[in-house]
N, C-alpha and C positions, 0 to 999 in steps of 0.2 A: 631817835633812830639808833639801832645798835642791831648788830649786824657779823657777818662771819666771812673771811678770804681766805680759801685753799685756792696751791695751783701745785704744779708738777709731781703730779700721783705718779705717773709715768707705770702703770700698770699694779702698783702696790695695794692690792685691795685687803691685808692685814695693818696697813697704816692709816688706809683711806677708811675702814673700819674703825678704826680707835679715834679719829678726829673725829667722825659724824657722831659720835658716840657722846664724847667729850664736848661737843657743841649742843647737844642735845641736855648734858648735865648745867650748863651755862645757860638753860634756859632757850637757846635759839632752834625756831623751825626751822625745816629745813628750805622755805619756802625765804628767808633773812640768809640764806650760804648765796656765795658768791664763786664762780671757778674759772679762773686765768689760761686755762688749758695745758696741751701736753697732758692728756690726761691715761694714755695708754702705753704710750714707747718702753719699750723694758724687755729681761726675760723672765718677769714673773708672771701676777695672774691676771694677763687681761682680761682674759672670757670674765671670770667674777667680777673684775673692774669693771666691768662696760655692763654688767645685771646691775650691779649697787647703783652706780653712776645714772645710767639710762633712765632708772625707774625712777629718778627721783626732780621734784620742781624748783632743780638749781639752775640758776642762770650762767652760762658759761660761755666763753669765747674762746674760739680755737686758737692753740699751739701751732707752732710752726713742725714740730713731731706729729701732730695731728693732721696737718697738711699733706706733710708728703704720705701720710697712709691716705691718700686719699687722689693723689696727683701721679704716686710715681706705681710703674709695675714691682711686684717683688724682687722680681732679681736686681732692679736698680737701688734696692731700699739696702739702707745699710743694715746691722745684726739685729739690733733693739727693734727697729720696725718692722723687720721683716718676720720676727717672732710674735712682736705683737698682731701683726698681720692676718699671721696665719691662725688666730686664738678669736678673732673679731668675727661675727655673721653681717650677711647683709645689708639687716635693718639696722648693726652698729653704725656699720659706715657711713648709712645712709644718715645717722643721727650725726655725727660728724659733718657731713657735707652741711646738716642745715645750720651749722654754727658761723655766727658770726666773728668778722676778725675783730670788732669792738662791740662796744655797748653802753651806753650809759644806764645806772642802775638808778631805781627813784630821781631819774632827773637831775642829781645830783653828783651821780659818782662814776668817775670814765673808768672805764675797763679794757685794759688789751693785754697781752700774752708777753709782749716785748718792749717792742716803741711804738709810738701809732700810726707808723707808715713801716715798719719792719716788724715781722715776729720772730728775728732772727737776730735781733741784735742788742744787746745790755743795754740799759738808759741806766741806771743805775751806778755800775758800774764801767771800767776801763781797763782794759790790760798792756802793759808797757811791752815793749819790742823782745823786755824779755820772760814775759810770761808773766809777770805777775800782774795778779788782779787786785783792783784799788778802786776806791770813792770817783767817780768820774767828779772833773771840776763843775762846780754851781752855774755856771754862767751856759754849758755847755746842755747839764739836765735842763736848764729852764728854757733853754733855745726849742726842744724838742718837744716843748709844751706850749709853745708863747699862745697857739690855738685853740687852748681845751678851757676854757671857761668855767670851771667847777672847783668846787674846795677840795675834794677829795679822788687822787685819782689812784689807781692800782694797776700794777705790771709783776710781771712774774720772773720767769726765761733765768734770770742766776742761780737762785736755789738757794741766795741770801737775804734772810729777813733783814729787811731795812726801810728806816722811816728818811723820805729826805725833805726838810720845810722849806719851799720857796721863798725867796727875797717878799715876794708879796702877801707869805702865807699860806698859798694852797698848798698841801700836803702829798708827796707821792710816798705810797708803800707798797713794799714786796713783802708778803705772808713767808716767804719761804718754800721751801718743799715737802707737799706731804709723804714723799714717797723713797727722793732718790737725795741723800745727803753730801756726793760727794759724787763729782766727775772731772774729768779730765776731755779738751776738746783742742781743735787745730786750729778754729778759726776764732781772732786773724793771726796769732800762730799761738802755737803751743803752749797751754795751760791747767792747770787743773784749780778746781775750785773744793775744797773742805769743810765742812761745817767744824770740824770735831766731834759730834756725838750721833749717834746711831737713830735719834728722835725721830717724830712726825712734828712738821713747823705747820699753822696755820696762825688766822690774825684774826684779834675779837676786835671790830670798832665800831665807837659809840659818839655820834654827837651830843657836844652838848653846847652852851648858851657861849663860848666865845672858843668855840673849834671841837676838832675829834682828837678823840684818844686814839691811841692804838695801845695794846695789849700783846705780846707774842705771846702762844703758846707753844711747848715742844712736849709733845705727848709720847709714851712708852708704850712700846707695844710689844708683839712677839717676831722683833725683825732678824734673830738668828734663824728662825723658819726663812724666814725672804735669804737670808745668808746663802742658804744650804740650797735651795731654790738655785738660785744664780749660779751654783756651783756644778750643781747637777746636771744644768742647760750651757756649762764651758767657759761662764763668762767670770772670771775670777778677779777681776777689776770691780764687779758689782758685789761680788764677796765681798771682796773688804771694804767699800764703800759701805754696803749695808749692815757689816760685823760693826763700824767705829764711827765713822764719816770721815775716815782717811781713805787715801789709796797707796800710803807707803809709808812706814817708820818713819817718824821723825826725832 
């Protein structure tokens, strides 16, 4: 079995273009892609995101940025949603509402957006009192699994590629972000997260006879057009995220 995970396109449909692209040169249908959600929030192009996305027979479970376009009115939606909001038609929405907040894929492979009772909250990772973000401890990821029965499970929500192997061997991984490299958030308090480079992350993995691989990819696209995009719609945080995958000199 070998197989493909994008998640947090968050409206990037020149990123989200170059991964399907590049999954396609790899051999994989699109009917083998997997997607973690968040799949619109942003100010770039969702209307095209939600044509590429829609039309195609990826299995996907909803974001928790996919949520509130879908729970809250505009005016309560923060900037990113409330852009993508206004960019999205009916039967978008409507394809959103039919998404689930999990999934298992071939029986085999758990799927959720976050944790699998929150889509709103790292499994992965942990951020200390003072902002910074770090490996959450072993004992704490495996707590939040002890239920999921499968070898391979997959979460999204940080926008850092990362494999973690449980004590027993089941495997969690985060693909990454196709879309948004670099953000800065309040909860639970103030932090930002960096990739360092400007890429599209997604993840090739393959069983085989004693476990899975996993593969990252970070694909090159035309993201100074996304730059210039973000800048033009005020939001200069997503500038520079999408110029480096910083959001400040260092």
């Amino acid at each position: 079995m070998r197989f493909a995970a994008i998640a947090d396109i968050h409206g990037n449909n020149l990123a989200l273009t170059a991964v399907l692209h590049d999954i396609r040169q790899n051999g994989i249908g699109m009917e083998a892609v997997v997607n973690l959600g968040d799949c619109f929030s942003g100010p770039l192009d969702t209307a095209g995101t939600a044509e590429t996305l829609c039309s195609l027979p990826i299995v996907t479970v909803r974001g928790n940025h996919d949520r509130y376009l879908i729970e809250q009115s505009p005016e309560r939606m923060g900037p990113s949603d409330r852009e993508a909001f206004s960019q999205l038609q009916p039967h978008h929405l409507d394809w959103i509402r039919a998404l689930p907040v999990t999934s298992v894929w071939r029986q085999e492979v758990f799927l959720c957006h976050a944790m699998p009772a929150a889509d709103d909250v790292y499994w992965l990772e942990a951020v200390t009192p003072e902002g910074v973000v770090h490996l959450r401890p072993r004992t704490e990821i495996e707590a939040a699994a002890s239920a999921l029965l499968f070898p391979l499970i997959l979460c999204g929500h940080s926008h850092i590629p990362r494999a973690v192997q449980l004590s027993d061997g089941r495997l969690i991984v985060n693909p990454g972000s196709v879309g948004c490299p670099a953000y800065d958030d309040d909860l639970p308090v103030h932090h930002r997260v960096e990739t360092g480079n400007a890429l599209a992350s997604y993840a090739i993995l393959e069983k085989h006879a004693n476990g899975w691989s996993v593969t990252f990819r970070a694909i090159p696209y035309d993201h100074h057009a996304m730059a210039d995009l973000a800048a033009q719609r005020g939001r200069q945080e997503w500038q520079k995220a999408l110029s480096g995958g910083w959001l400040q000199q260092n």
